[in-house]
GUZAFI-517796 format. One line per 3 residues: number of its first residue (from 1); for each residue x, y, z of C-alpha. Coordinates in steps of 0.05 Angstrom, whole numbers, plus 5000, padded with zeros to 4 digits. Each point is the difference from the previous one (the first is absolute). Layout:
<pts>
NUM	X:Y:Z  ...
</pts>
This chain:
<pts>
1	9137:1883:5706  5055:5049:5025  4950:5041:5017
4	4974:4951:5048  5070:4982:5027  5011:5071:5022
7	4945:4993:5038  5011:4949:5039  5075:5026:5016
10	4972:5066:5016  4960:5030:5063  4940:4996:5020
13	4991:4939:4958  5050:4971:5024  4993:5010:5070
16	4930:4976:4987  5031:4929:4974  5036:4994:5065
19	4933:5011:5047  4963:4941:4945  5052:4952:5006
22	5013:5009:5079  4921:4985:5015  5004:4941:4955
25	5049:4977:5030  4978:5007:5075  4972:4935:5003
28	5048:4961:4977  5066:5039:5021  4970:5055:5049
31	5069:5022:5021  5021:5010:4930  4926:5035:4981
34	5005:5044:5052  5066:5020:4981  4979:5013:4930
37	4939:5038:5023  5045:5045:5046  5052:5010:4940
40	4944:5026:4962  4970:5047:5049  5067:5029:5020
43	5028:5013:4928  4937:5027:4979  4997:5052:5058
46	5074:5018:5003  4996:5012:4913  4932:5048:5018
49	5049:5039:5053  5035:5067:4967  5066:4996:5033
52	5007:4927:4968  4974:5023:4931  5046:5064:4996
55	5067:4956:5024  4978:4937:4947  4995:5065:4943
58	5053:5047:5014  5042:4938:4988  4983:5006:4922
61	4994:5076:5001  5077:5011:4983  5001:5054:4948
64	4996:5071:5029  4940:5046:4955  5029:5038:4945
67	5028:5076:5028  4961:5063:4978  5012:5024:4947
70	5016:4945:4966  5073:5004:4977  4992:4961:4918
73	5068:4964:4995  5005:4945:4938  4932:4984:5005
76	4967:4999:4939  4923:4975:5011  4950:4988:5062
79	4972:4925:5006  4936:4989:5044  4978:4939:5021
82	4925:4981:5003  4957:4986:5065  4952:4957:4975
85	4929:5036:4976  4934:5002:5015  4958:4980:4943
88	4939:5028:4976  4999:5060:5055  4925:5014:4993
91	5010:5067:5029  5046:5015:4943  4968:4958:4946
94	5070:4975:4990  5062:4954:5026  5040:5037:5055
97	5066:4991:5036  5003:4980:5077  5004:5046:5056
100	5081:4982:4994  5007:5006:4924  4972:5068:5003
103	5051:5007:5054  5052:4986:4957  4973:5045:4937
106	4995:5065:5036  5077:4993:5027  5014:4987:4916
109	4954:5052:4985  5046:5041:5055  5074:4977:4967
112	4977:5012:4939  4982:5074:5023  5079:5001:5024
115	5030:4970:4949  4957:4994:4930  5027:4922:4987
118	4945:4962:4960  4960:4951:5044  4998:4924:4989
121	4940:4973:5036  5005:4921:5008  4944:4950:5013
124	4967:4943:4956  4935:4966:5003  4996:4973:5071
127	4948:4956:5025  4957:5002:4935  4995:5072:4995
130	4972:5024:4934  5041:5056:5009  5081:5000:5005
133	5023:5038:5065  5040:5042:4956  4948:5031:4956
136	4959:5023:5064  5059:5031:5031  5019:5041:4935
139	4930:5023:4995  5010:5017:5082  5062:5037:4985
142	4972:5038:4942  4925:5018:5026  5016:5011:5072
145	5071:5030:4999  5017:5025:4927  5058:4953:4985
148	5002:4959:4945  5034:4936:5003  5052:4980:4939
151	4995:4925:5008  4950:4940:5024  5028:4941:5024
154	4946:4951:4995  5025:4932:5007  5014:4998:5071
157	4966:4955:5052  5053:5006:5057  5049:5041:5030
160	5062:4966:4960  4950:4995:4938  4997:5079:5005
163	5079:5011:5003  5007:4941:4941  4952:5034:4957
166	5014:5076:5018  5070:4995:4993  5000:4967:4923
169	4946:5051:4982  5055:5052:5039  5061:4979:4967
172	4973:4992:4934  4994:5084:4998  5073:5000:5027
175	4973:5017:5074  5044:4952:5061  4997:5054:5055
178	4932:5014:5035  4966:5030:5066  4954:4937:5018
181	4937:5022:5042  4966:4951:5041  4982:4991:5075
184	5067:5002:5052  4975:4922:5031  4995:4978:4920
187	5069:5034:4978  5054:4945:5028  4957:4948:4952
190	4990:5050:4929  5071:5025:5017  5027:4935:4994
193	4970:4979:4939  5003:5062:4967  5078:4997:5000
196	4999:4929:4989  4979:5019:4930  5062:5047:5002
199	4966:5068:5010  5039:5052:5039  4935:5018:5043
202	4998:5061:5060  4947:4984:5045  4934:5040:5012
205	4965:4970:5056  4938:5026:5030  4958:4996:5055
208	5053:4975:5060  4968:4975:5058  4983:5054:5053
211	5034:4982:5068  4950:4976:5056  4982:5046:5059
214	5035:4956:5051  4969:5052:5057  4932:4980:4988
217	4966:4945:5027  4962:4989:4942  5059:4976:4963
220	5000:4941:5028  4926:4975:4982  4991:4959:4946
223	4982:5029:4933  4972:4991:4926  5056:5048:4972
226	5063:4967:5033  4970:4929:4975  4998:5022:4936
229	5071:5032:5004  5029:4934:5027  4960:4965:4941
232	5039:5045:4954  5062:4993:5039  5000:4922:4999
235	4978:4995:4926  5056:5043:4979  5048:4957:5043
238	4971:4936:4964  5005:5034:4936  5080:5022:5002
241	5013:4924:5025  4972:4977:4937  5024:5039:4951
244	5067:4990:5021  4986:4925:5003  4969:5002:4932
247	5040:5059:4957
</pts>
């Protein structure tokens, strides 16, 4: 059901849902229709432009990446938080992390090179996996980078469900003070939670958004990637509104 909800709050769905109920409503209310049909049209092409995208992202993106070498301070352990996986990879004969979880491993895999904290990967059984995100990230880390993680956090379905759950399993082995590695549009939400559950966290973002090529005409067509950043822009907008509504 939330699931569904998203969607309809999110583009292009919801874009989509504008177009559907403007031509239904043409006959009876044509001014309003067309209104809704232009609403939808508009906010679907401006979301698709790059310069829109990158200014609705950079918005989240307020955590600078980690200087090299990494200075180690207090910080006692590295959290990762899951991607979502892809299940059953035939290729692999196994369950795999996303293009963006392995994103997110191989910058651990890299801290844990600079500083040689243990790892605590974090993801449960989302959408009726067979397989907790955790457990294919740990084999990840230890197949495909050498680094083998100290704890699973398993129980998590959500961003605040993965601070909740990593920071008793945390703070049961006397650990409060972590690096927490996740993308830079995600970190405003994980930060918040994470300290929420009092951990003293130093943010490891990755993967800022690159600034658009303002010179080139082709910035300004409409494109798959920039709808999808303004997707992930929006959702993580939603999502800080309602965790601090809810938490």
């Amino acid at each position: 059901m939330i699931a569904v909800i998203k969607s309809l709050l999110l583009p292009p769905t919801l874009n989509f849902f504008f177009i559907l109920a403007g031509y239904l409503l043409l006959r009876k209310l044509k001014w309003l229709g067309q209104l809704l049909i232009l609403t939808g049209l508009l906010s679907l092409l401006l979301l698709s432009l790059r310069p829109v995208s990158y200014l609705m992202i950079q918005g989240l993106e307020r955590y600078p990446p980690l200087p090299v070498p990494v200075q180690l301070q207090d910080e006692k352990a590295i959290v990762v938080l899951g991607a979502g996986i892809n299940e059953n990879s035939p290729e692999f004969g196994r369950s795999t992390e996303s293009a963006r979880g392995i994103q997110r491993l191989q910058y651990a895999a890299f801290l844990f090179e600079q500083t040689a904290l243990p790892v605590l990967v974090s993801g449960g059984y989302v959408h009726s996996n067979k397989v907790s995100e955790a457990a294919v990230m740990s084999q990840t880390l230890q197949n495909s980078f050498d680094v083998a993680t100290v704890w699973q956090e398993q129980q998590s379905g959500n961003t605040a469900e993965n601070a909740l759950y990593s920071a008793e399993l945390l703070q049961g082995q006397g650990v409060s003070t972590i690096y927490l590695v996740t993308h830079a549009w995600h970190m405003p939400r994980a930060l918040m939670m994470f300290e929420a559950q009092g951990m003293d966290v130093t943010p490891a973002p990755i993967q800022a958004a690159t600034r658009p090529e303002y010179w080139l005409p082709r910035t300004y067509l409409p494109s798959m990637d920039a709808l999808v950043e303004s997707h992930l822009a929006l959702h993580e907008y939603l999502g800080l509104l309602w965790y601090r509504l809810r938490y």
